[in-house]
PyMOL Python script that loads the backbone (N, CA, C, O; Angstrom):
from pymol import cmd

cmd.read_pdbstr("""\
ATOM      1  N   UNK A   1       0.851  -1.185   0.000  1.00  0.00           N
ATOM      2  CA  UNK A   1       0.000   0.000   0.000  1.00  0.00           C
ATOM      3  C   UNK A   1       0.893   1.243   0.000  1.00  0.00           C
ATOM      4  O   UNK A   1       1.761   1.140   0.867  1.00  0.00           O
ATOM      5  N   UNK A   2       0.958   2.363  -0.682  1.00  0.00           N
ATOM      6  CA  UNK A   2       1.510   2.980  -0.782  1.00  0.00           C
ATOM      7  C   UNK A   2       0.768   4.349   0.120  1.00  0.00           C
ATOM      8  O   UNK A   2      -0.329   4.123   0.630  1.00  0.00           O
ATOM      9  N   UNK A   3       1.310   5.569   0.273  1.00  0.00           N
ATOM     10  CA  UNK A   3       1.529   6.581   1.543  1.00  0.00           C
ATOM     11  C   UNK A   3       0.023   7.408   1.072  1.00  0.00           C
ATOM     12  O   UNK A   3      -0.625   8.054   1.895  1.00  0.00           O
ATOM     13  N   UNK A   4      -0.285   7.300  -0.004  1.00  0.00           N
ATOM     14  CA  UNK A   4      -1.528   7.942  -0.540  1.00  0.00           C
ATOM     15  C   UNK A   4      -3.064   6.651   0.366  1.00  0.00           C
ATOM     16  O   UNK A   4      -3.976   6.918   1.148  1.00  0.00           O
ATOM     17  N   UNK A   5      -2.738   5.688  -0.119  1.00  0.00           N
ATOM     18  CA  UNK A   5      -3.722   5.109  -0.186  1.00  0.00           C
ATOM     19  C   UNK A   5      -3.437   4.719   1.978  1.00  0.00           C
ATOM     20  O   UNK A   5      -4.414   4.390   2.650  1.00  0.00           O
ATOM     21  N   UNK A   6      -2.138   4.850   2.574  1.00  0.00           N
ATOM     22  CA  UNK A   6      -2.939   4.163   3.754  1.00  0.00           C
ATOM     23  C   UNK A   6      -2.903   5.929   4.290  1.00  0.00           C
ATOM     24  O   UNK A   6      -2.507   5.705   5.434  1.00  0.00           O
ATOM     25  N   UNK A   7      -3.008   7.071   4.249  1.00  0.00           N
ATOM     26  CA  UNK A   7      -3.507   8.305   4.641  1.00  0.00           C
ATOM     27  C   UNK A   7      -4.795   8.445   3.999  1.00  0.00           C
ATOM     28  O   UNK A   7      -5.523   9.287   4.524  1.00  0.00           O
ATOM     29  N   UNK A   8      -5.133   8.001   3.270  1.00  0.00           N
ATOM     30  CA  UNK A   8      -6.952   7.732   2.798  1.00  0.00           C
ATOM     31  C   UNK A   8      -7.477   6.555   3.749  1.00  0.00           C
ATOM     32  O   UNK A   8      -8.682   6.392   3.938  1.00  0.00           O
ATOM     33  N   UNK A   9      -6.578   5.811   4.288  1.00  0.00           N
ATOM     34  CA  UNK A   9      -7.456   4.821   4.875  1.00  0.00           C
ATOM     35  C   UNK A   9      -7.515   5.441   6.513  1.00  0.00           C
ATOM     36  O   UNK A   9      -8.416   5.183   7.312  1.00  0.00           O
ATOM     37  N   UNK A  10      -6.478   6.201   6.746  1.00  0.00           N
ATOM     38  CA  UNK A  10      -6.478   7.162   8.280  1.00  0.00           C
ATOM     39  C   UNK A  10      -7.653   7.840   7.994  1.00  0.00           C
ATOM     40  O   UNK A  10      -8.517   7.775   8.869  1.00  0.00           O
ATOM     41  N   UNK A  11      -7.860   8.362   7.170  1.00  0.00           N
ATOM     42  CA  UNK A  11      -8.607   9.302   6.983  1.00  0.00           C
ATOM     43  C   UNK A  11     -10.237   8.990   7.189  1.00  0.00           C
ATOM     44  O   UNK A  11     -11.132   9.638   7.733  1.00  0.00           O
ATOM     45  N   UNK A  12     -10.216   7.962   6.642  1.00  0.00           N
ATOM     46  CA  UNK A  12     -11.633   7.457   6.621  1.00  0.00           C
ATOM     47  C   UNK A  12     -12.133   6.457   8.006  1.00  0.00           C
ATOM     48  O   UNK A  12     -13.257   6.090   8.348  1.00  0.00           O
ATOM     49  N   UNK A  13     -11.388   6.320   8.338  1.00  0.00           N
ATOM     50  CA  UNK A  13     -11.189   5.654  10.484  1.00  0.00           C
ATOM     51  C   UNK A  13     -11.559   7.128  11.212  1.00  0.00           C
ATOM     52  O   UNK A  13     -12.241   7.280  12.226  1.00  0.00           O
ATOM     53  N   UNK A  14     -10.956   8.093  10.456  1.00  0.00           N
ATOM     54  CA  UNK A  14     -11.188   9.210  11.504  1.00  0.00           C
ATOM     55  C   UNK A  14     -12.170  10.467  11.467  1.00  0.00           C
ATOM     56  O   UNK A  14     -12.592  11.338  12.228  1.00  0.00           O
ATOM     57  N   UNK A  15     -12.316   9.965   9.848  1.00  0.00           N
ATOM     58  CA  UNK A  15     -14.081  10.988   9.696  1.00  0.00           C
ATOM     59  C   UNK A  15     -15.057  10.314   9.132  1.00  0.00           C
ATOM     60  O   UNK A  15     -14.987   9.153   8.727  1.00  0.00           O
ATOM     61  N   UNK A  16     -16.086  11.108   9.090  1.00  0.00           N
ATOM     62  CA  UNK A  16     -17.461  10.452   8.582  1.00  0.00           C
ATOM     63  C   UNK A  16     -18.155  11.456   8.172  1.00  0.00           C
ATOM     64  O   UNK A  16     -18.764  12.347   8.765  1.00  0.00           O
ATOM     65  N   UNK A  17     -17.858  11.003   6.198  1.00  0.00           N
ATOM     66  CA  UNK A  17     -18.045  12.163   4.694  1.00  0.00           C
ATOM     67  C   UNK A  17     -19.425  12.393   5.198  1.00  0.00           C
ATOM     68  O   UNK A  17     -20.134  11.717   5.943  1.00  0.00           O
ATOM     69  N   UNK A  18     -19.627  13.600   4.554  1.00  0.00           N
ATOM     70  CA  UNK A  18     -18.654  14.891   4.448  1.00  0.00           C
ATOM     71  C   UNK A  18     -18.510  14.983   5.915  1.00  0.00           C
ATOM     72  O   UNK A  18     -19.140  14.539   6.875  1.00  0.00           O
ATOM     73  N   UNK A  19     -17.532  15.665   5.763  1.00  0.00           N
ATOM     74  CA  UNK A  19     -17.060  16.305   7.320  1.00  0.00           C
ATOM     75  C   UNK A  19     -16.214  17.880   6.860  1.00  0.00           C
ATOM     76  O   UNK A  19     -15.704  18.078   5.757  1.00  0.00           O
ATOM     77  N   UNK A  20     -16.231  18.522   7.606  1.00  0.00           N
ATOM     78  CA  UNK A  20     -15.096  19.881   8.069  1.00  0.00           C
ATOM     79  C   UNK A  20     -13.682  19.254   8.541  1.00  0.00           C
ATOM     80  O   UNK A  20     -13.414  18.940   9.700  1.00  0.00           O
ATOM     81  N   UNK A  21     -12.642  19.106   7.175  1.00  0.00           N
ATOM     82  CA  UNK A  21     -11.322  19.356   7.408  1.00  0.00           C
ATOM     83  C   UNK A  21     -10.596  20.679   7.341  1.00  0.00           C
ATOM     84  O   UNK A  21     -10.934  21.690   6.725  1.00  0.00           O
ATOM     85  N   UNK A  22      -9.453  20.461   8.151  1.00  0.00           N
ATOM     86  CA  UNK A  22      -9.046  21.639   8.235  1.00  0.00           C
ATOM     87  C   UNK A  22      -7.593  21.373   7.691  1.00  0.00           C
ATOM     88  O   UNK A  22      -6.892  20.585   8.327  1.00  0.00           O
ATOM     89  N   UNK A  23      -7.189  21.857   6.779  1.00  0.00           N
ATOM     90  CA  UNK A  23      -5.819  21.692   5.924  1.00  0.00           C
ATOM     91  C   UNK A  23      -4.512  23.432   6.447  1.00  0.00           C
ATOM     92  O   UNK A  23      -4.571  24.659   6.538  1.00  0.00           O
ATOM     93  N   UNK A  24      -3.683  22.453   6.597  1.00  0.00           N
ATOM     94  CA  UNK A  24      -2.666  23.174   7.050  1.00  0.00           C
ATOM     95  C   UNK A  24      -1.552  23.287   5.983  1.00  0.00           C
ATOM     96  O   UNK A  24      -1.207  22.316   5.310  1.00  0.00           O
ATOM     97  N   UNK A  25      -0.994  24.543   5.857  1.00  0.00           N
ATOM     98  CA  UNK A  25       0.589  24.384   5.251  1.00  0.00           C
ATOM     99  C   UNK A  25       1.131  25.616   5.732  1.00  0.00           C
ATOM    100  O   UNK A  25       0.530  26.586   6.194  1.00  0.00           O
ATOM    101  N   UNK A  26       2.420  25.427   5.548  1.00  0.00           N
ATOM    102  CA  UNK A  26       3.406  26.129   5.777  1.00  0.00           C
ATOM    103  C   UNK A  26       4.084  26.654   4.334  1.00  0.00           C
ATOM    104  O   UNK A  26       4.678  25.871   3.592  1.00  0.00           O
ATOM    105  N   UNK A  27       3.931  27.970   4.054  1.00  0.00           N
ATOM    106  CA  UNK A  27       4.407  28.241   2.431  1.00  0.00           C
ATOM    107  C   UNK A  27       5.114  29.234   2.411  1.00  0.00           C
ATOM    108  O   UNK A  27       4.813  30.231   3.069  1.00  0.00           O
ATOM    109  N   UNK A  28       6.392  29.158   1.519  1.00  0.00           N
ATOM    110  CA  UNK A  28       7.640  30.764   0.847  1.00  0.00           C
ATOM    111  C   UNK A  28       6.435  31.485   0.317  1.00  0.00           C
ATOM    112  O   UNK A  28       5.484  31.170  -0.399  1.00  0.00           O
ATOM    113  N   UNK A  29       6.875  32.689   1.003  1.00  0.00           N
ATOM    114  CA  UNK A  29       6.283  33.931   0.281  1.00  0.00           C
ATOM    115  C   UNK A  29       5.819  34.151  -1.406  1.00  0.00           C
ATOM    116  O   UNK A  29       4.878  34.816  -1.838  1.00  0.00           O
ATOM    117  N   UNK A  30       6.481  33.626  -1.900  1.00  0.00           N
ATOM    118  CA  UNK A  30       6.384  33.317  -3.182  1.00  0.00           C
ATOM    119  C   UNK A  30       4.795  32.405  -3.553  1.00  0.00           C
ATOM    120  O   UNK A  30       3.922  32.790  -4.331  1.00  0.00           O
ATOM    121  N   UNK A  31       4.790  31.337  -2.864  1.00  0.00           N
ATOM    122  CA  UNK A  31       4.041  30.210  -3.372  1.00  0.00           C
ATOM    123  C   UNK A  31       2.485  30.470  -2.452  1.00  0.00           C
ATOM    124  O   UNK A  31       1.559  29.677  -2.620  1.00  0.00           O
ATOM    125  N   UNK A  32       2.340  31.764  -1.408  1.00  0.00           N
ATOM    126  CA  UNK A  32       1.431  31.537  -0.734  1.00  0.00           C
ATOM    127  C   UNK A  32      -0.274  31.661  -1.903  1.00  0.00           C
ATOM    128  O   UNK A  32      -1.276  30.948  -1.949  1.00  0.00           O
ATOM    129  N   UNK A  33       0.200  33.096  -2.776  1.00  0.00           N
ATOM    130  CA  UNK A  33      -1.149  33.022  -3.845  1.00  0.00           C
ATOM    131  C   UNK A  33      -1.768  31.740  -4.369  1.00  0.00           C
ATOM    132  O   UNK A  33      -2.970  31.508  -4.503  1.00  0.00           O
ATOM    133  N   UNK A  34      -0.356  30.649  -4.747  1.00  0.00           N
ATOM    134  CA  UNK A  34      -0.776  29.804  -5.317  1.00  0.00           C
ATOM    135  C   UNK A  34      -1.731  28.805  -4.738  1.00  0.00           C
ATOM    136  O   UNK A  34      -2.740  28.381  -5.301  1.00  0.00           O
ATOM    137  N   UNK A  35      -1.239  28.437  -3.394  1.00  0.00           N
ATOM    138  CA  UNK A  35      -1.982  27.684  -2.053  1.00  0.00           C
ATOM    139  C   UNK A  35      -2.974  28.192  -2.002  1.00  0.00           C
ATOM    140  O   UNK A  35      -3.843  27.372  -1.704  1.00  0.00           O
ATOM    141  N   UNK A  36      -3.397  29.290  -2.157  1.00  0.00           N
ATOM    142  CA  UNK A  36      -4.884  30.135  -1.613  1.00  0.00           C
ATOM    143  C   UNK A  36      -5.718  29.859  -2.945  1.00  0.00           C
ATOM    144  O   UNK A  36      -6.886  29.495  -2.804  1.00  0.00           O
ATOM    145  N   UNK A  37      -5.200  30.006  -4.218  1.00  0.00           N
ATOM    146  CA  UNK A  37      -5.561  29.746  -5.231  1.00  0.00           C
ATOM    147  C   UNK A  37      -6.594  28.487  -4.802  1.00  0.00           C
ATOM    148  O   UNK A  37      -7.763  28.677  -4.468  1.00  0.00           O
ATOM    149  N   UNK A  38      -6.160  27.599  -4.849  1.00  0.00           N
ATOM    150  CA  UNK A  38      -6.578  26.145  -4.689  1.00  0.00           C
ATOM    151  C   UNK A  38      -8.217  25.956  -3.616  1.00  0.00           C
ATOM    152  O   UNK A  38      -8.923  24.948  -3.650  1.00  0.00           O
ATOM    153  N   UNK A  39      -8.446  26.976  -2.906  1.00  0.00           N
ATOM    154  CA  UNK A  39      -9.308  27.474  -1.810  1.00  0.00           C
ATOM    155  C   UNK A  39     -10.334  28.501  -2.318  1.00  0.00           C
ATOM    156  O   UNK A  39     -11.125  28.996  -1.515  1.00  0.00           O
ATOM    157  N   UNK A  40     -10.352  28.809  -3.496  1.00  0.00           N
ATOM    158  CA  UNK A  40     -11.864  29.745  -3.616  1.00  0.00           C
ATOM    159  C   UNK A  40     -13.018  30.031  -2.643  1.00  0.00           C
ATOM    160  O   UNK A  40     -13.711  29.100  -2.234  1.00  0.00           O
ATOM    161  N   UNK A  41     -13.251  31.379  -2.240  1.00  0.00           N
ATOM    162  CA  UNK A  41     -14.267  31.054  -1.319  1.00  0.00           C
ATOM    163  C   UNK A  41     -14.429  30.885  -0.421  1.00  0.00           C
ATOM    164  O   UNK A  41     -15.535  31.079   0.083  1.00  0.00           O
ATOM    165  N   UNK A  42     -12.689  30.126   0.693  1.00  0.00           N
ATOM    166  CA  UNK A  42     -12.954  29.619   1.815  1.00  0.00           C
ATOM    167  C   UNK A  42     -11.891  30.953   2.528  1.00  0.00           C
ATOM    168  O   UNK A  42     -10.921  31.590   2.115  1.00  0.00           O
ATOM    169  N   UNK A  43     -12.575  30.931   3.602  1.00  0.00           N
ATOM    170  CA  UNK A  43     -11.631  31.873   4.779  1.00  0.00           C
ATOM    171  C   UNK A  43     -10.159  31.434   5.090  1.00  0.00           C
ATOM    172  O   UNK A  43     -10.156  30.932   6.214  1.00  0.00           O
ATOM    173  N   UNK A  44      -9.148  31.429   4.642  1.00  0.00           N
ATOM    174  CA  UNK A  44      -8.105  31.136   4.950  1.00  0.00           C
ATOM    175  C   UNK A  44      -7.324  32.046   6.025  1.00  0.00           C
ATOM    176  O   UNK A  44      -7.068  33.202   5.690  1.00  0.00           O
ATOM    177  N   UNK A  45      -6.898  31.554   7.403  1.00  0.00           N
ATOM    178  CA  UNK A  45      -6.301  31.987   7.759  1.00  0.00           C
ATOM    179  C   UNK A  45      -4.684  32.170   7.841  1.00  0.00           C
ATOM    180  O   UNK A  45      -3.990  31.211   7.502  1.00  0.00           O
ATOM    181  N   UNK A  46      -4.250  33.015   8.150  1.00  0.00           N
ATOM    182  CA  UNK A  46      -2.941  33.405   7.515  1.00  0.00           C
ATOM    183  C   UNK A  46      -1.776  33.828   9.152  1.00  0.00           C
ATOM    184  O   UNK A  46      -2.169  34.528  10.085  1.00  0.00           O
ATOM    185  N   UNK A  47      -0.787  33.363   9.091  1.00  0.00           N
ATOM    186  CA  UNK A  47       0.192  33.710  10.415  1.00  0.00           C
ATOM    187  C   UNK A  47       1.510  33.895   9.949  1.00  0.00           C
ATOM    188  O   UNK A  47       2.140  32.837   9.948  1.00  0.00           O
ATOM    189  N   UNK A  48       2.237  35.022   9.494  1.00  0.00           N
ATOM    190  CA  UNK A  48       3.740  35.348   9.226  1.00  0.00           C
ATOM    191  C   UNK A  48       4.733  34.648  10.369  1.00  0.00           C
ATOM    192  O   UNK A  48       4.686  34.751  11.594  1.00  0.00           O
ATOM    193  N   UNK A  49       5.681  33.871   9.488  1.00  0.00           N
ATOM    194  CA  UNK A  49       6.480  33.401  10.706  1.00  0.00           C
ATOM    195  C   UNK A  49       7.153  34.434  11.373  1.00  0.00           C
ATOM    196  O   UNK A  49       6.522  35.491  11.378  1.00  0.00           O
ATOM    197  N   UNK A  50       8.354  34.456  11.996  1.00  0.00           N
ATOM    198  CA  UNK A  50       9.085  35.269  12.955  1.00  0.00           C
ATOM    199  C   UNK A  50       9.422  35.903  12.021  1.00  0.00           C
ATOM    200  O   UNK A  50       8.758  36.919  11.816  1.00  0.00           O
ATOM    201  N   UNK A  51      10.587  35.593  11.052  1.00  0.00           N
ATOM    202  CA  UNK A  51      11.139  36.535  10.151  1.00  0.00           C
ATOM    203  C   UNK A  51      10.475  36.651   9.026  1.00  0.00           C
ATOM    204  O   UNK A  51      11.178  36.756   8.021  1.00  0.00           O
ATOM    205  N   UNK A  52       9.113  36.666   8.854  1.00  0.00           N
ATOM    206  CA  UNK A  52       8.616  37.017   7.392  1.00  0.00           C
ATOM    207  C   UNK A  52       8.813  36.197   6.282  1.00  0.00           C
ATOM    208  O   UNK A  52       8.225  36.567   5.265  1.00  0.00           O
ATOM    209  N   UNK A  53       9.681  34.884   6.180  1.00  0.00           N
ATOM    210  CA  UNK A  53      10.272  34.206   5.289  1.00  0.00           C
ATOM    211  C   UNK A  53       9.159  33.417   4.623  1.00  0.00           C
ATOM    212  O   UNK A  53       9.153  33.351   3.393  1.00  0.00           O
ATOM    213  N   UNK A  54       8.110  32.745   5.416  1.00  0.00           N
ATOM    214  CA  UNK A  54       6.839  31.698   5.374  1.00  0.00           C
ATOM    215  C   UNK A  54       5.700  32.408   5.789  1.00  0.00           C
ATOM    216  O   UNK A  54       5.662  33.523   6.309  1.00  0.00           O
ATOM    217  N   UNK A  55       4.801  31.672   5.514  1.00  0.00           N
ATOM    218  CA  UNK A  55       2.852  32.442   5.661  1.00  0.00           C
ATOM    219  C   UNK A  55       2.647  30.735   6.084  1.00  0.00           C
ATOM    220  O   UNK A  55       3.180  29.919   5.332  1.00  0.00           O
ATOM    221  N   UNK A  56       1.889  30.242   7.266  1.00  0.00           N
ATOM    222  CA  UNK A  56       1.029  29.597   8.059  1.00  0.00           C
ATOM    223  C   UNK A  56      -0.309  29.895   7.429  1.00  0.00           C
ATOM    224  O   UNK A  56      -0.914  30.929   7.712  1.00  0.00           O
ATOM    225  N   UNK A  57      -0.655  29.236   6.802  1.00  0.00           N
ATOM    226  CA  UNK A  57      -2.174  28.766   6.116  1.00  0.00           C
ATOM    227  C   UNK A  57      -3.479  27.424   6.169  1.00  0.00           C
ATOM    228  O   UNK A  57      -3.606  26.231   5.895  1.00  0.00           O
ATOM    229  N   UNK A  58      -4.032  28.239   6.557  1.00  0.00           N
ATOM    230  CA  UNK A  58      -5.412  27.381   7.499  1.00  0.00           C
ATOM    231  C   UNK A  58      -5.989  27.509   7.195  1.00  0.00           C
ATOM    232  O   UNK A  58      -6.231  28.710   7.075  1.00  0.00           O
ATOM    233  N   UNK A  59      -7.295  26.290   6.500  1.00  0.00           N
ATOM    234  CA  UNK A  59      -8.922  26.281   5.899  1.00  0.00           C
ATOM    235  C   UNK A  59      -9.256  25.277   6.234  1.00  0.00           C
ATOM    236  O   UNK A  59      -8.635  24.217   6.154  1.00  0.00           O
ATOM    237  N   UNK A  60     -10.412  25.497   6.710  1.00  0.00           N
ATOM    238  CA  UNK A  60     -11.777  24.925   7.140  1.00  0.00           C
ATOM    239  C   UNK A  60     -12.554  24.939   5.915  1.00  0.00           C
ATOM    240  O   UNK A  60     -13.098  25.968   5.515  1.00  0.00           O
ATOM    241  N   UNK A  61     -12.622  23.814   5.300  1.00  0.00           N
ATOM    242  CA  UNK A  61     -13.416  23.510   4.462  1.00  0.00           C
ATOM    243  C   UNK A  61     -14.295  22.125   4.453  1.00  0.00           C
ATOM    244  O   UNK A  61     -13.734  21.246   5.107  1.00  0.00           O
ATOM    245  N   UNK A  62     -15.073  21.874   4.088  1.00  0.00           N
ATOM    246  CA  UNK A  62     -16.325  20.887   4.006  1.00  0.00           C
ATOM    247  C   UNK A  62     -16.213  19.914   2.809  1.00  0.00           C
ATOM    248  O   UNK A  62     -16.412  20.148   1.617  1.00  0.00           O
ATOM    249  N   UNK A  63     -15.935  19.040   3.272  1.00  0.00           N
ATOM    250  CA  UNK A  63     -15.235  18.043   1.741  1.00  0.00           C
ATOM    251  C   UNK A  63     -16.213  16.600   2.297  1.00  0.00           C
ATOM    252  O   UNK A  63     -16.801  16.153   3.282  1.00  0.00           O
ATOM    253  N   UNK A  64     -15.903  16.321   0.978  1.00  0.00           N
ATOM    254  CA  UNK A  64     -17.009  14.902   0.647  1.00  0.00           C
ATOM    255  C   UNK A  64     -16.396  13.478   1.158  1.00  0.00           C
ATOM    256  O   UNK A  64     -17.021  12.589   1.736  1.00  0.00           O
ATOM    257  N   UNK A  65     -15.463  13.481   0.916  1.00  0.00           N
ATOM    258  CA  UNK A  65     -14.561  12.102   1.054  1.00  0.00           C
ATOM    259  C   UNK A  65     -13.304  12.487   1.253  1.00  0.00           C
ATOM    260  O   UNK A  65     -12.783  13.567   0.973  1.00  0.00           O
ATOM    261  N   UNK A  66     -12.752  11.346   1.857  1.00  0.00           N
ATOM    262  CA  UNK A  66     -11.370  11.053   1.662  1.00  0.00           C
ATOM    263  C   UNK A  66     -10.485  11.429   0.547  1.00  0.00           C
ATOM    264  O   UNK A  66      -9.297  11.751   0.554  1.00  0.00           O
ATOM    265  N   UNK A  67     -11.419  11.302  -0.510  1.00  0.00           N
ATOM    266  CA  UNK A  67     -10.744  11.618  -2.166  1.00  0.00           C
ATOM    267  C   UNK A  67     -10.292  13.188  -2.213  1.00  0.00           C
ATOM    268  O   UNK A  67      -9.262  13.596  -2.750  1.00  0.00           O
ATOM    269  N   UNK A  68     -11.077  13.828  -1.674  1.00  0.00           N
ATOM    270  CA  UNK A  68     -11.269  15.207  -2.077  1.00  0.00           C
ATOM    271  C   UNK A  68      -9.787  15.934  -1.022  1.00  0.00           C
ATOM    272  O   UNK A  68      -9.278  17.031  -1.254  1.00  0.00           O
ATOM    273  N   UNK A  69      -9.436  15.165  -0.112  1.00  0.00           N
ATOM    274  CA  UNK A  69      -8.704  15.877   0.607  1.00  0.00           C
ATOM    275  C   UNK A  69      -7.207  15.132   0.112  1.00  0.00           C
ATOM    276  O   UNK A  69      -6.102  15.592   0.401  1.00  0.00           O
ATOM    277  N   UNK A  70      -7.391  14.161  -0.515  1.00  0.00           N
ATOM    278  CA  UNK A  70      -6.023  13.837  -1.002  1.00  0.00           C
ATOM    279  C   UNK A  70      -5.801  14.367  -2.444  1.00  0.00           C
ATOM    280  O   UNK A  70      -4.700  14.488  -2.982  1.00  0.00           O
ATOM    281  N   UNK A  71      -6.931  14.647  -2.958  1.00  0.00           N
ATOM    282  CA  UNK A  71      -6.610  15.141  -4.167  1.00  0.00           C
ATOM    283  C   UNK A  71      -6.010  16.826  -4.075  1.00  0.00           C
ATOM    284  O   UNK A  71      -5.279  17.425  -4.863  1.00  0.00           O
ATOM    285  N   UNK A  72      -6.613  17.264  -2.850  1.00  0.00           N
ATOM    286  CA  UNK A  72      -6.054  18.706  -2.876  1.00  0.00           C
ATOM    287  C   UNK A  72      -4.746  18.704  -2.346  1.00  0.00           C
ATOM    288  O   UNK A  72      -4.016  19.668  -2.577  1.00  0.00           O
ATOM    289  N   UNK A  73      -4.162  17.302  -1.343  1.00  0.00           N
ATOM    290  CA  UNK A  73      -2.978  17.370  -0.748  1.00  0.00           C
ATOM    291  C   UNK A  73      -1.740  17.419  -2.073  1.00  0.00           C
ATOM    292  O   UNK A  73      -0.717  18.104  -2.084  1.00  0.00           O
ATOM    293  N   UNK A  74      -2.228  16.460  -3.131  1.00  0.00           N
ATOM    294  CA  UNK A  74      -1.413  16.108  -4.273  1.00  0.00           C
ATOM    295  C   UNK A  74      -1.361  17.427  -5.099  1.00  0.00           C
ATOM    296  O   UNK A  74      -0.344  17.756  -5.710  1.00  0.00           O
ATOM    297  N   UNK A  75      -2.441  18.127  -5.090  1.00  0.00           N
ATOM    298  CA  UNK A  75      -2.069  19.929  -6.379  1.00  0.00           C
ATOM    299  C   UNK A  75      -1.374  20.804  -5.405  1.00  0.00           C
ATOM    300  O   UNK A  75      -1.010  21.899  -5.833  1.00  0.00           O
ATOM    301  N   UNK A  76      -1.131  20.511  -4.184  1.00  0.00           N
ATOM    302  CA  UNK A  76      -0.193  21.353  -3.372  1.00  0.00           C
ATOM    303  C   UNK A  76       1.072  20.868  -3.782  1.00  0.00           C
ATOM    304  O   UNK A  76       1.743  21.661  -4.442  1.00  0.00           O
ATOM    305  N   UNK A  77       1.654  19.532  -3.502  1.00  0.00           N
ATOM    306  CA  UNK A  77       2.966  19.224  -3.989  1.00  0.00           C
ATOM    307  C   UNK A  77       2.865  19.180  -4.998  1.00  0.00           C
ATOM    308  O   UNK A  77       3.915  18.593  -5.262  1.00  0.00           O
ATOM    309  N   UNK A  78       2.119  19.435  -6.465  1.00  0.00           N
ATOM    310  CA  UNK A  78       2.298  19.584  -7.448  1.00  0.00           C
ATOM    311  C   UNK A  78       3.106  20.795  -7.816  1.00  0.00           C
ATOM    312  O   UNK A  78       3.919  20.995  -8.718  1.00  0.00           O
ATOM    313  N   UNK A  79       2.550  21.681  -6.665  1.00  0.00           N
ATOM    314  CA  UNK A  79       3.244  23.247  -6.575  1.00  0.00           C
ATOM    315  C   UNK A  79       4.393  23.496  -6.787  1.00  0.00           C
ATOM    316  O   UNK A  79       4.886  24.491  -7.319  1.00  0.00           O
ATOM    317  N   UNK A  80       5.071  22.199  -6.193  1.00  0.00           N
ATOM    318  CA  UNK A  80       6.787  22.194  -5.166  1.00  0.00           C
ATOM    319  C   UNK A  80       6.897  23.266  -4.732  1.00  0.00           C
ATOM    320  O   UNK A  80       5.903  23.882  -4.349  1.00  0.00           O
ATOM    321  N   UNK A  81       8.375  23.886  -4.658  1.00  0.00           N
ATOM    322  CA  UNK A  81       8.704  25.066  -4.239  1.00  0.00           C
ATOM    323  C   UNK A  81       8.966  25.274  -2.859  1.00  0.00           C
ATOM    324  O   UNK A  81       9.185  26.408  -2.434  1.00  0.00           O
ATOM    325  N   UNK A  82       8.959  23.789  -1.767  1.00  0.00           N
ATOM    326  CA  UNK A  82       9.017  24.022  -0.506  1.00  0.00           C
ATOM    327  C   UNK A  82       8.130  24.380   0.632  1.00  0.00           C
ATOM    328  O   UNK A  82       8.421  24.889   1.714  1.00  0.00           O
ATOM    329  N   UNK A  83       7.143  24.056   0.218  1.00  0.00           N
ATOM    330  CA  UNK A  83       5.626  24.112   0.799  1.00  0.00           C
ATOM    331  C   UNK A  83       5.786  22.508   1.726  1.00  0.00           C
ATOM    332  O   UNK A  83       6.344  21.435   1.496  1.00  0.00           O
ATOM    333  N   UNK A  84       4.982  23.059   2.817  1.00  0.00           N
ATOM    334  CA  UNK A  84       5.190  22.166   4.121  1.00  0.00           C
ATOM    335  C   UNK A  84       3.354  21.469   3.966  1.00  0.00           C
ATOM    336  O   UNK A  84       2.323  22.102   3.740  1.00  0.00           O
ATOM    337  N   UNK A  85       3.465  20.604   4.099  1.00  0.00           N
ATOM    338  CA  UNK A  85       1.611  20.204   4.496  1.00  0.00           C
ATOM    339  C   UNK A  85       1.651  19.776   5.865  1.00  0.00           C
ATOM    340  O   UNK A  85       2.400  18.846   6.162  1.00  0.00           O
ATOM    341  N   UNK A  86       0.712  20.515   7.019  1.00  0.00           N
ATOM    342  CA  UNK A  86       1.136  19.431   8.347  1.00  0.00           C
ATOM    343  C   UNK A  86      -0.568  18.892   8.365  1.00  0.00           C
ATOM    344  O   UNK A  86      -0.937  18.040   9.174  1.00  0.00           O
TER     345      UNK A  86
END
""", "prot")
cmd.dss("prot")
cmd.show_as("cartoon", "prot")
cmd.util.cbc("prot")
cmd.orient("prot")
């Protein structure tokens, strides 16, 4: 089983679709538009690290399945660029 499919299987032990996930990253100044991009619509919250280098990015969003939250985890590292997912 590979790292996609057993974090879909965490995933689905620990919610019950749809549910309110809340997706985290850590992003270079550079790449934060792009991350927000991906979020239309949703309130993202935002926290500058100490030195300004990274943006702390937080949404609460309402997703259907398991699918929907791995599919958005995968167009984030599609991004690269050094973007953190926690």
């Amino acid at each position: 089983m590979d790292n996609t499919e057993s974090f879909k299987e965490k995933l689905d032990q620990q919610y019950e679709w749809p549910s309110l996930y809340t997706f985290k990253f850590i992003a270079p100044l550079d790449k934060v538009d792009e991350v927000k991009a991906l979020f239309p619509g949703h309130n993202i919250r935002e926290k500058a690290s100490r030195n300004g280098n990274y943006i702390s990015l937080s949404v609460d969003m309402m997703v259907q399945s398991s699918d929907t939250v791995v599919n958005i985890y995968i167009k984030v590292h599609e991004l690269g660029g050094g973007i953190i997912s926690l």
